[in-house]
LOKEVEX-503877 format. One line per field, with one value per residue: z negated, x negated, y negated of N, C-alpha, C, O in turn. Coordinates in steps of 0.02 Angstrom, whole numbers, plus 50000, padded with zeros to 5 digits. Layout:
N
n.z <- Z; ...
n.x <- X; ...
n.y <- Y; ...
ca.z <- Z; ...
ca.x <- X; ...
ca.y <- Y; ...
c.z <- Z; ...
c.x <- X; ...
c.y <- Y; ...
o.z <- Z; ...
o.x <- X; ...
o.y <- Y; ...
***
This chain:
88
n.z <- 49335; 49375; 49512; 49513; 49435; 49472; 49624; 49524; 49526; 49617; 49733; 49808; 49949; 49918; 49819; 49818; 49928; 49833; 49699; 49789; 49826; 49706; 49656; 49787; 49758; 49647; 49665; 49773; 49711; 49625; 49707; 49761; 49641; 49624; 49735; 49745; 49606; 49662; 49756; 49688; 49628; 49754; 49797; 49711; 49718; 49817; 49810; 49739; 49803; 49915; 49832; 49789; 49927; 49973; 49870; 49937; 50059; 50013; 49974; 50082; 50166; 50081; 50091; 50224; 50239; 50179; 50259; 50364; 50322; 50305; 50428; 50512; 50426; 50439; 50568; 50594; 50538; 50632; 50718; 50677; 50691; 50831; 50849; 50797; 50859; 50983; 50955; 50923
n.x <- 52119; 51952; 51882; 51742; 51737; 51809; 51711; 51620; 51673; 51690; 51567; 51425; 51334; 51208; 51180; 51227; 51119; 51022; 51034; 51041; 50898; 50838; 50897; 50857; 50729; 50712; 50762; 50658; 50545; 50571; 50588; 50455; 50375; 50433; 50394; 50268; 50225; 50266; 50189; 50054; 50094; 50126; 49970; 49903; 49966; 49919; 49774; 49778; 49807; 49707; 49600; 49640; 49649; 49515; 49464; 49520; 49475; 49331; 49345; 49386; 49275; 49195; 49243; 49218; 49090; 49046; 49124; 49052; 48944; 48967; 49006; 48869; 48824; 48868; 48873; 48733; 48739; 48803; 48682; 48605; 48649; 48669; 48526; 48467; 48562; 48493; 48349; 48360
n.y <- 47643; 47583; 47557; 47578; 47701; 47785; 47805; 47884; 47990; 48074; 48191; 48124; 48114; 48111; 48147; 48274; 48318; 48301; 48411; 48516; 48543; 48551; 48682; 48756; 48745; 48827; 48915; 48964; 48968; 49066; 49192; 49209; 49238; 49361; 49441; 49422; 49476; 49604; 49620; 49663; 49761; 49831; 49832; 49895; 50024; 50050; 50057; 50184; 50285; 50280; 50339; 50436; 50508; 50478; 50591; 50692; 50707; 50721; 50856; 50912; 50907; 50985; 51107; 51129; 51135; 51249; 51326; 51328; 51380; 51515; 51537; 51535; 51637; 51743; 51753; 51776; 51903; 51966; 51960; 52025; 52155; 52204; 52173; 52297; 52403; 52378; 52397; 52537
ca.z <- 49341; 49406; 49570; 49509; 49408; 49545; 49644; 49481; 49523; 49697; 49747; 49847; 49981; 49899; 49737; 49834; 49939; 49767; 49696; 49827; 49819; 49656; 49685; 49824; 49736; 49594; 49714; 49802; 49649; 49588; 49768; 49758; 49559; 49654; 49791; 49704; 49571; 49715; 49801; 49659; 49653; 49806; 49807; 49658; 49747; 49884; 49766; 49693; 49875; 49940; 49779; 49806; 50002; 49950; 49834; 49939; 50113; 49985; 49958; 50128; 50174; 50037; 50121; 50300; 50236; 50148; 50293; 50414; 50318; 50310; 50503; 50491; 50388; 50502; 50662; 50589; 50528; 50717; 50780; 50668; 50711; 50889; 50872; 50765; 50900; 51038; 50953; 50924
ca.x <- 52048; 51930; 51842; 51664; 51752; 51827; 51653; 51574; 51712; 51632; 51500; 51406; 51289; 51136; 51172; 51211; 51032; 50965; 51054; 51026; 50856; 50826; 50937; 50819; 50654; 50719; 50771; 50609; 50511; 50597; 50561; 50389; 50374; 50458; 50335; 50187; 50230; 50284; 50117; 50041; 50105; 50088; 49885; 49885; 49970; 49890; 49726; 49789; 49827; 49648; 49592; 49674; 49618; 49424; 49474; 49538; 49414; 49288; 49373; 49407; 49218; 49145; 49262; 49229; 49025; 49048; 49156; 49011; 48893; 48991; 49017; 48803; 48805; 48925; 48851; 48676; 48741; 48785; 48633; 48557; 48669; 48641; 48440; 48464; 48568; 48459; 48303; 48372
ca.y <- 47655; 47547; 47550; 47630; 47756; 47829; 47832; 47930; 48065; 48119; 48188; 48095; 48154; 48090; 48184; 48347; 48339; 48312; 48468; 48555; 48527; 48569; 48706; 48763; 48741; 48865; 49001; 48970; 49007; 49145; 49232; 49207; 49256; 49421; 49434; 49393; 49547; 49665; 49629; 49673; 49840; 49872; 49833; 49941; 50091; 50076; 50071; 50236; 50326; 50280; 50360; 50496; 50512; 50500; 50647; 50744; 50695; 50762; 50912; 50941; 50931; 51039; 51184; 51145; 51168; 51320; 51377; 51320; 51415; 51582; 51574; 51563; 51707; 51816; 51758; 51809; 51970; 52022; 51961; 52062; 52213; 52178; 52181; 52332; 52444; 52365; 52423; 52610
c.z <- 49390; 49491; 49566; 49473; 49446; 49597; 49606; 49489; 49564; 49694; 49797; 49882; 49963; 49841; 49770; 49860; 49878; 49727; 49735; 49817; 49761; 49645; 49728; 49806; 49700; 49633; 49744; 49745; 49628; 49639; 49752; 49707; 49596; 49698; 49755; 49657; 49610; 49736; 49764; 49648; 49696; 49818; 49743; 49668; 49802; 49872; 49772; 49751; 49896; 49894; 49785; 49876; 49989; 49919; 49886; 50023; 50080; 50003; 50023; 50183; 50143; 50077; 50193; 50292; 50212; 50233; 50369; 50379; 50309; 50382; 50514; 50481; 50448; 50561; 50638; 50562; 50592; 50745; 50743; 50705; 50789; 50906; 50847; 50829; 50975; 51031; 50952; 50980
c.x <- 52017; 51893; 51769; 51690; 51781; 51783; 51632; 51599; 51676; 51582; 51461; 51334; 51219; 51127; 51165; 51140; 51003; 50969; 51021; 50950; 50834; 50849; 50884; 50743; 50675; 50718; 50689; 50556; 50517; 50569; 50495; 50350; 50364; 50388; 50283; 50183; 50228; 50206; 50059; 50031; 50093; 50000; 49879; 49884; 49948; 49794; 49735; 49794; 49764; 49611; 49571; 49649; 49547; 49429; 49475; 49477; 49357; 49302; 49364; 49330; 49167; 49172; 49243; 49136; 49026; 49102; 49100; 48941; 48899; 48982; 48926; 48799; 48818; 48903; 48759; 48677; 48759; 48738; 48595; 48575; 48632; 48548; 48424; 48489; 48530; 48396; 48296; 48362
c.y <- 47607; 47581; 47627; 47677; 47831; 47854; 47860; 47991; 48089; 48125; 48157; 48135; 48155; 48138; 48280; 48372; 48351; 48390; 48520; 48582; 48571; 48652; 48772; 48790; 48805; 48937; 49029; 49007; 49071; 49211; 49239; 49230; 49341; 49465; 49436; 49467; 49606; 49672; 49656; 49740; 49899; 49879; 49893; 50029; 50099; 50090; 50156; 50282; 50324; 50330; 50441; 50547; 50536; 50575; 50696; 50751; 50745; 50822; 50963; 50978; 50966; 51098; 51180; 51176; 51228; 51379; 51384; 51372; 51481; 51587; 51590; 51616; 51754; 51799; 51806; 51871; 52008; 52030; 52019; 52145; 52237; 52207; 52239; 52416; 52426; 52396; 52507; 52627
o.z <- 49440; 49503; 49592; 49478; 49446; 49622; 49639; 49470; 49549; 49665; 49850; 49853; 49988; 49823; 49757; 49837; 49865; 49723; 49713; 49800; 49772; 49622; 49701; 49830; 49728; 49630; 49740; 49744; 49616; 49620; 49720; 49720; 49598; 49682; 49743; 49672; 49594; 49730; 49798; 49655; 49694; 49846; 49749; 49649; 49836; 49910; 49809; 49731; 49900; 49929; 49786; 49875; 49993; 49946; 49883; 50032; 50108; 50051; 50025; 50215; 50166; 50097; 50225; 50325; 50246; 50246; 50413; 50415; 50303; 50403; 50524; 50522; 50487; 50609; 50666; 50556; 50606; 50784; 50774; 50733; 50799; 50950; 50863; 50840; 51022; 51081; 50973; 50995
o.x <- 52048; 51891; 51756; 51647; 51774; 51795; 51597; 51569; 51630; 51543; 51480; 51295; 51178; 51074; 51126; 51108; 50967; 50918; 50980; 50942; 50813; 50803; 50875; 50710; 50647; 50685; 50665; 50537; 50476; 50540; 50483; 50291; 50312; 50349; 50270; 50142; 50194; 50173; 50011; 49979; 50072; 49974; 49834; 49847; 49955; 49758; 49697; 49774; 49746; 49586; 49523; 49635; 49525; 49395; 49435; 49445; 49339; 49271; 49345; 49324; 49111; 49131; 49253; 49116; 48990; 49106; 49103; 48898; 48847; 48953; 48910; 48771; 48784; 48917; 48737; 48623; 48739; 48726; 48558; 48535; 48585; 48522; 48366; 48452; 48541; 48373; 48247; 48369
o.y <- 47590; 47642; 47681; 47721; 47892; 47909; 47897; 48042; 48126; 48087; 48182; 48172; 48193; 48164; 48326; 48419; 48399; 48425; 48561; 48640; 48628; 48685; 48827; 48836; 48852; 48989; 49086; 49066; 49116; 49261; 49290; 49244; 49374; 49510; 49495; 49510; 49655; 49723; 49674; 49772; 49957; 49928; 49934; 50075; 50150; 50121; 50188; 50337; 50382; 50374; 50480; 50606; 50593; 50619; 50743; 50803; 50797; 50846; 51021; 51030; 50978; 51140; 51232; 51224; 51264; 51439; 51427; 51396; 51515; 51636; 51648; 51653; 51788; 51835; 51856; 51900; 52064; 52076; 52056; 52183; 52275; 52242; 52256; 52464; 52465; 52424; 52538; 52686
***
């Protein structure tokens, strides 16, 4: 065997950076493909949780008015009691 046939066997450090490289880029991509979908998801469920929150915030302030306007009621049914055995 000649000379250069014997250099085509090895790898040489130029070819591995290149590899590498290439190598490198692919992985990089693929991550980011990853990422990019995930993030996705997540804005979506975290969409769907806010959603959800408003829902229930609502919810939480229709009962605290209804519970603010019962204590009304029941405070103005003592006073009335109140002005009722005061006037007897």
């Amino acid at each position: 065997m000649t000379e250069e046939n014997n250099k085509s066997k090895y790898i040489t450090e130029e070819h591995l950076d290149k590899r590498l490289g290439e190598q490198t880029q692919v992985i990089v991509e693929a991550v980011n493909s990853i990422m990019e979908k995930r993030t996705i998801e997540i804005r979506e469920e975290v969409k769907d949780v806010r959603k959800e929150l408003y829902i229930v915030r609502n919810e939480l302030v229709s009962e605290i008015k209804e519970v603010k306007e019962e204590l009304k009621r029941d405070i103005n049914n003592v006073q009335t009691l109140i002005d009722g055995y005061v006037k007897a």
